[in-house]
Structures are given as structure tokens and as C-alpha cells.
ZADO-1210 file (C-alpha; in nm, 4 decimals, padded with zeros to 6 digits):
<atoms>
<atom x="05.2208" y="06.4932" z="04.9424" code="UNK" pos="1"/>
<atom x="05.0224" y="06.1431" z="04.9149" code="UNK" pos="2"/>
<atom x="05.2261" y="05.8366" z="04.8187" code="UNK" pos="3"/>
<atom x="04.9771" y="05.5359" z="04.6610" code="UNK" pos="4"/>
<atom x="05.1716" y="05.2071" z="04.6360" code="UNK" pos="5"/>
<atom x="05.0615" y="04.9351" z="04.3747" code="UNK" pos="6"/>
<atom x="05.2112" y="04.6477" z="04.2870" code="UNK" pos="7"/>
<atom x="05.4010" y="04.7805" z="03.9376" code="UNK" pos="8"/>
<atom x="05.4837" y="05.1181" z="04.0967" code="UNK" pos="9"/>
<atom x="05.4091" y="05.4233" z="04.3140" code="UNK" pos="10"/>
<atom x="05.2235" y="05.7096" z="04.2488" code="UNK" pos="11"/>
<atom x="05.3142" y="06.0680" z="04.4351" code="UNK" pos="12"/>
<atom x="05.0795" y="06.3575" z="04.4424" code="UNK" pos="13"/>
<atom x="05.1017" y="06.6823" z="04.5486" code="UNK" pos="14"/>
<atom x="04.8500" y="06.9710" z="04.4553" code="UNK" pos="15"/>
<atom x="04.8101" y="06.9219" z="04.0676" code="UNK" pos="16"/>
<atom x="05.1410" y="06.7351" z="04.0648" code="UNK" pos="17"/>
<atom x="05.2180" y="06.4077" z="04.0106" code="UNK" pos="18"/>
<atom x="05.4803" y="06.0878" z="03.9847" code="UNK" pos="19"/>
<atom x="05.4267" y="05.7443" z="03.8801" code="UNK" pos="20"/>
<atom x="05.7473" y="05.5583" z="03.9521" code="UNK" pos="21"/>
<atom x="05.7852" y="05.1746" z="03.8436" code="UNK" pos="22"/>
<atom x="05.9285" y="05.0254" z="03.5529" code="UNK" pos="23"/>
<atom x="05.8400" y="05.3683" z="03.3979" code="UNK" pos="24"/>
<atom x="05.8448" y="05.7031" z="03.5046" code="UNK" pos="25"/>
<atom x="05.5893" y="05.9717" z="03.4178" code="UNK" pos="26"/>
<atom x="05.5742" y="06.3312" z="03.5264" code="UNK" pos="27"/>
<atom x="05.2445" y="06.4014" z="03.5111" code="UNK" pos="28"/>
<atom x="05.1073" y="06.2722" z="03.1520" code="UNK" pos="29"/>
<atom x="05.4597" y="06.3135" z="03.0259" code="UNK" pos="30"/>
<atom x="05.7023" y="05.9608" z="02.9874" code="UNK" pos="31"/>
<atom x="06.0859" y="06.0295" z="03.0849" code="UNK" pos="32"/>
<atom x="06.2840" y="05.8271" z="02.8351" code="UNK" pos="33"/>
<atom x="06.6440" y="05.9681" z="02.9160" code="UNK" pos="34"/>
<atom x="06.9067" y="06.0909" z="03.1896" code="UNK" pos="35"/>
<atom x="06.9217" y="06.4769" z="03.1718" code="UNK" pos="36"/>
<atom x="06.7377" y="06.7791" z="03.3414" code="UNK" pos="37"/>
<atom x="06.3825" y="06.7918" z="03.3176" code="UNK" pos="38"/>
<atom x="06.0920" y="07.0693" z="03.4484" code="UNK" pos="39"/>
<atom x="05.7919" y="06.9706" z="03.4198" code="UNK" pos="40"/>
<atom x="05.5338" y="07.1610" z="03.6014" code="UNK" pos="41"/>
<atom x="05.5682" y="07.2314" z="03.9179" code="UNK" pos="42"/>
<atom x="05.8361" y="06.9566" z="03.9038" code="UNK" pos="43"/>
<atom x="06.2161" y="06.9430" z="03.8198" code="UNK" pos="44"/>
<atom x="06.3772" y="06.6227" z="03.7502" code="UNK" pos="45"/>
<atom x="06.7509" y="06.4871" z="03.7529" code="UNK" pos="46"/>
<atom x="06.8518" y="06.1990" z="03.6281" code="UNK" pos="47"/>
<atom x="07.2015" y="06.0098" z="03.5985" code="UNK" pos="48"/>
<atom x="07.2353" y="05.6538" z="03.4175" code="UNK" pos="49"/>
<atom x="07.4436" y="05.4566" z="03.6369" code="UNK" pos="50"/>
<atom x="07.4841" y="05.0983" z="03.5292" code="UNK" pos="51"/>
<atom x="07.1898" y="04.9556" z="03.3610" code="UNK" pos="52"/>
<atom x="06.9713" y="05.1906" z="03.5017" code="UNK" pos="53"/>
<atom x="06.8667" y="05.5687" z="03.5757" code="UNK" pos="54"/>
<atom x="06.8931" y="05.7523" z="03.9130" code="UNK" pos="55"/>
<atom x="06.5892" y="05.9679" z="03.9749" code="UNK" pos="56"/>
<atom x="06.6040" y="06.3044" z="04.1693" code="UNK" pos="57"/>
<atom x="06.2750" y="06.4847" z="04.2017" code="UNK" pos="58"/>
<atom x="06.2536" y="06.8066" z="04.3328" code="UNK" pos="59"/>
<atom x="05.8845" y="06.8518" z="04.4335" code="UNK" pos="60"/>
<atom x="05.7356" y="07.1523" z="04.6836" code="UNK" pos="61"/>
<atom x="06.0450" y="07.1845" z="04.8508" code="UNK" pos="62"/>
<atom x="06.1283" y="06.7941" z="04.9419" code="UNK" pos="63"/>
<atom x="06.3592" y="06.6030" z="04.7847" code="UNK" pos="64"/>
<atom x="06.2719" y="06.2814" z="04.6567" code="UNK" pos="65"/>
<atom x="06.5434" y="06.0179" z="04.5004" code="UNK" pos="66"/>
<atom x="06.4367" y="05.6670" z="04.3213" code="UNK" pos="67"/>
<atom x="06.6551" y="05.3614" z="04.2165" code="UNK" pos="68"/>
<atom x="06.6090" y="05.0132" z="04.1034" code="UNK" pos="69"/>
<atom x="06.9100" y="04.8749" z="04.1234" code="UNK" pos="70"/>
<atom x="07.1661" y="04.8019" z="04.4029" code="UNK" pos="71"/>
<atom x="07.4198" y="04.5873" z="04.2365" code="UNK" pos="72"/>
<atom x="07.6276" y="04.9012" z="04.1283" code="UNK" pos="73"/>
<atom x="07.6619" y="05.0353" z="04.4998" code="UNK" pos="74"/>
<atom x="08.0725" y="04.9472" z="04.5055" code="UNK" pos="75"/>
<atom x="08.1446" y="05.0476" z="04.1335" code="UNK" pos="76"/>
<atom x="07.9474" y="05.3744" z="04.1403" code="UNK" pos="77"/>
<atom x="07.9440" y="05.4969" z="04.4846" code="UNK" pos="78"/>
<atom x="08.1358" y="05.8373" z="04.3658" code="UNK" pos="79"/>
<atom x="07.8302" y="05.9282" z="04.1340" code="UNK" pos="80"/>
<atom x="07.6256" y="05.8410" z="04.4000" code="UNK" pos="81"/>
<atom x="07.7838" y="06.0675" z="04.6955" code="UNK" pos="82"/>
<atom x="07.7666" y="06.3601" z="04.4166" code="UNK" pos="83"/>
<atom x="07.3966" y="06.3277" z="04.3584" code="UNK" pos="84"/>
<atom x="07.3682" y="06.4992" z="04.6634" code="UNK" pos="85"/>
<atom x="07.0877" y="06.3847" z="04.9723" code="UNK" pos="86"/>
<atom x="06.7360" y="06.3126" z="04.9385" code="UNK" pos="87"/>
<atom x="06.4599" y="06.3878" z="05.1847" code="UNK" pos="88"/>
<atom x="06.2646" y="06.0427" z="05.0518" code="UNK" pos="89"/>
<atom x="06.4447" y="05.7328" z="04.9330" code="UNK" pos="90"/>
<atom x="06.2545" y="05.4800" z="04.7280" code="UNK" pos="91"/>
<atom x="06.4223" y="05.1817" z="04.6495" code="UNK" pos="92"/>
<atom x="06.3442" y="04.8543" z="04.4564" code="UNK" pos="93"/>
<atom x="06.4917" y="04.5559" z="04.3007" code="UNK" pos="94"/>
<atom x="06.7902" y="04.5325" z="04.5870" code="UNK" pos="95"/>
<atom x="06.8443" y="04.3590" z="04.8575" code="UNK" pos="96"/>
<atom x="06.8674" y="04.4675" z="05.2090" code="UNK" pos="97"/>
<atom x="07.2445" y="04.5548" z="05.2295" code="UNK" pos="98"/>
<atom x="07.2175" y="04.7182" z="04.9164" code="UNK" pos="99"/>
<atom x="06.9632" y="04.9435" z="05.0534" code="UNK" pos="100"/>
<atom x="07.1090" y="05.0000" z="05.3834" code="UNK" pos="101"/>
<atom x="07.4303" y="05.1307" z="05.1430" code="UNK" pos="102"/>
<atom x="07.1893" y="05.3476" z="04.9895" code="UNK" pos="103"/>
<atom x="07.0390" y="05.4790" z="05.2939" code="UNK" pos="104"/>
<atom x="07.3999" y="05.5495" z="05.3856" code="UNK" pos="105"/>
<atom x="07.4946" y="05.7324" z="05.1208" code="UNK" pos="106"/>
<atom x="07.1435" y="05.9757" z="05.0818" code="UNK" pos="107"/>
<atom x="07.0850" y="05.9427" z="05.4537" code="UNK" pos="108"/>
<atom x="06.7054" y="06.0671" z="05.3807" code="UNK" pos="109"/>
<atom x="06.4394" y="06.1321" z="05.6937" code="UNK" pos="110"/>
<atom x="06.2110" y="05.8827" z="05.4976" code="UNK" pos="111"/>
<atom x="06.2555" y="05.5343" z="05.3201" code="UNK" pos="112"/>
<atom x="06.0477" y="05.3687" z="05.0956" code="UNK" pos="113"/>
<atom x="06.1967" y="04.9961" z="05.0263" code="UNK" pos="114"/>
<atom x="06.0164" y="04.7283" z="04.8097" code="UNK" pos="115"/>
<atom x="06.1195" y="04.4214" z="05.0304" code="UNK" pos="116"/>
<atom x="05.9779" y="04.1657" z="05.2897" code="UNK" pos="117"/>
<atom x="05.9226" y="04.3209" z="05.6584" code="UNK" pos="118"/>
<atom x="06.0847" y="04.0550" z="05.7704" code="UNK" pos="119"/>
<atom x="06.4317" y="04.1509" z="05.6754" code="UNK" pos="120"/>
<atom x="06.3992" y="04.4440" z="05.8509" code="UNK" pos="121"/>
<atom x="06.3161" y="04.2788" z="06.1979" code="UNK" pos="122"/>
<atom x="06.0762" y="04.5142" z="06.3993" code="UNK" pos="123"/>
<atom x="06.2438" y="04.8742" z="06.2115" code="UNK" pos="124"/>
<atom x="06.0238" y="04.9426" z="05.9709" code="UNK" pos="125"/>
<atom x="05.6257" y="04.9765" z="05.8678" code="UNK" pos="126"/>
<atom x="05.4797" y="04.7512" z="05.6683" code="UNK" pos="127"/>
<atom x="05.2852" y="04.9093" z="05.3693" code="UNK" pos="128"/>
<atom x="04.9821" y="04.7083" z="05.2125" code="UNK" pos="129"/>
<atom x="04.9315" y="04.7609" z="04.8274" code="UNK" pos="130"/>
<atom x="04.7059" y="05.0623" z="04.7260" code="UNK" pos="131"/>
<atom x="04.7899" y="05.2056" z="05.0944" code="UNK" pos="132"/>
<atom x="04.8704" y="05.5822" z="05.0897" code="UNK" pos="133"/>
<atom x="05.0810" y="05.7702" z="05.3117" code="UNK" pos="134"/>
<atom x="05.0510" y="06.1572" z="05.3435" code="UNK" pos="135"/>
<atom x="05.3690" y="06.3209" z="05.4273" code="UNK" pos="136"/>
<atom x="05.4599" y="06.7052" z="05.5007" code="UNK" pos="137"/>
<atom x="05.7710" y="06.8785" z="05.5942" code="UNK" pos="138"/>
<atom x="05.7016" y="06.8193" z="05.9583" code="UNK" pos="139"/>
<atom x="05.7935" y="06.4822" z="05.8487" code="UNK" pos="140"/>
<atom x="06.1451" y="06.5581" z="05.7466" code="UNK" pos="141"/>
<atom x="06.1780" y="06.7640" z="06.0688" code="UNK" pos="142"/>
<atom x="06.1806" y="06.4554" z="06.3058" code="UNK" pos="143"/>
<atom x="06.5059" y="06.3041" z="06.4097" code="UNK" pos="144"/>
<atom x="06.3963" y="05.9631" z="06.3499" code="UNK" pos="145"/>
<atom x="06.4498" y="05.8333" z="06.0918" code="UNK" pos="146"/>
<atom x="06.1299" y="05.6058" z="05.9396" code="UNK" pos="147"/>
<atom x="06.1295" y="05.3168" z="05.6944" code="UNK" pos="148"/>
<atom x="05.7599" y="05.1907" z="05.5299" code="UNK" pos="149"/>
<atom x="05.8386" y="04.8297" z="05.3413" code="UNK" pos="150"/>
<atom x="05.5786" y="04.7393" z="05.0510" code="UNK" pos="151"/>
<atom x="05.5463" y="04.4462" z="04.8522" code="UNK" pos="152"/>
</atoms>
């Protein structure tokens, strides 16, 4: 699985698969306008609107992948979070760091994907440049690190 990062959103591929996650989120050619249940391809799809925005829960080759662009409802909605289950990959935007560290608390996911400065995370996590890509497999989820990639 390949994850290309671009300044209005990320793109995940995986064999003739793929995710564009930003402002917009697209299954392969096809837009995702509401919460619900979606299968699209080889890919099935969860979402949950909680506060102004949709939860994301991909389901993808056998990882689990869980996107959210908004932190400020961590205290009010923490129950809908807990019951969205864990995610192998966490992507998270449009939060600050405590938010995100809730987040990663809550999913507690083998990888992180934060939108943030590198700074704030002081020598724990790997800076990602924009139209980098990062390959991933399941020996990735198998390590008992845990590993956070900031992008900008």
C-alpha cells in the first residue's frame, strides 16, 4: 500500500485500489457524499458524522485505515469514538497536537499520519515532504513500535 501526500490531501493505493482523502473523499472515481456503509471495489467504507464532520473507516487488503479532520469534538464524542473500533493507520488533520494524541489514544493504531509541524512532536516522529510516498505492508503493523510520519 503506497501513501502520496500533497498539500490538499493524500492519496492511498493498493493494487487497482485507491483513496484520495482531503477536503473530499473519493473511492476510486467514486465521491462519498454521506455517513453510511459503502463497498466499493475491493474497498469497504464506514463512516459516522460526528460534529461537523465525518469519521472515515476504510477497510483495505486486510489493514485498517481511519481518517478525521477534526479534534475539537474529542470530549463530547469520545463514546462514538471508542465504538468505532481500532485502526491499523490513523490520519489526522485540522487538530492540534493534544487532540491527536487523544485520538491516538483512543484508536491506538501501529501507524500515524498527522498534518502538523515536526516540531510539536520533538524528535518522535518523521517528517514527510509533500508528494513523498511511503509504502507500507503488514510487516508494518507487526512491529511494536509504534511510528508517527508528520506532513505539512
Amino acid at each position: 500500500m503506497q501513501f502520496i501526500f500533497h498539500t490538499d490531501g493524500i492519496k492511498i493505493t493498493h493494487k487497482k485500489d485507491s483513496l484520495l482523502l482531503g477536503e473530499n473523499i473519493f473511492i476510486s472515481d467514486y465521491q462519498i457524499f454521506y455517513p453510511g456503509e459503502y463497498e466499493i471495489g475491493g474497498v469497504f467504507l464506514q463512516s459516522k458524522k460526528i460534529g461537523k464532520n465525518n469519521l472515515y473507516r476504510f477497510e483495505l487488503d486486510g489493514f485498517s485505515i481511519v481518517y478525521f479532520r477534526d479534534g475539537s469534538v474529542i470530549n463530547e464524542e469520545n463514546k462514538v469514538l471508542k465504538e468505532s473500533g481500532t485502526g491499523d493507520i490513523l490520519i489526522l488533520e485540522n487538530m492540534s497536537k493534544k487532540e491527536m494524541e487523544n485520538f491516538i489514544n483512543i484508536f491506538d493504531p501501529k501507524v500515524v499520519f498527522v498534518r502538523g509541524s515536526l516540531e510539536e512532536w520533538q524528535g518522535s516522529a518523521i517528517e514527510v515532504k509533500e508528494n513523498s510516498k511511503i509504502n507500507l505492508d503488514q510487516k508494518d503493523l507487526l512491529e511494536s513500535e509504534r511510528r508517527v510520519f508528520v506532513f505539512s
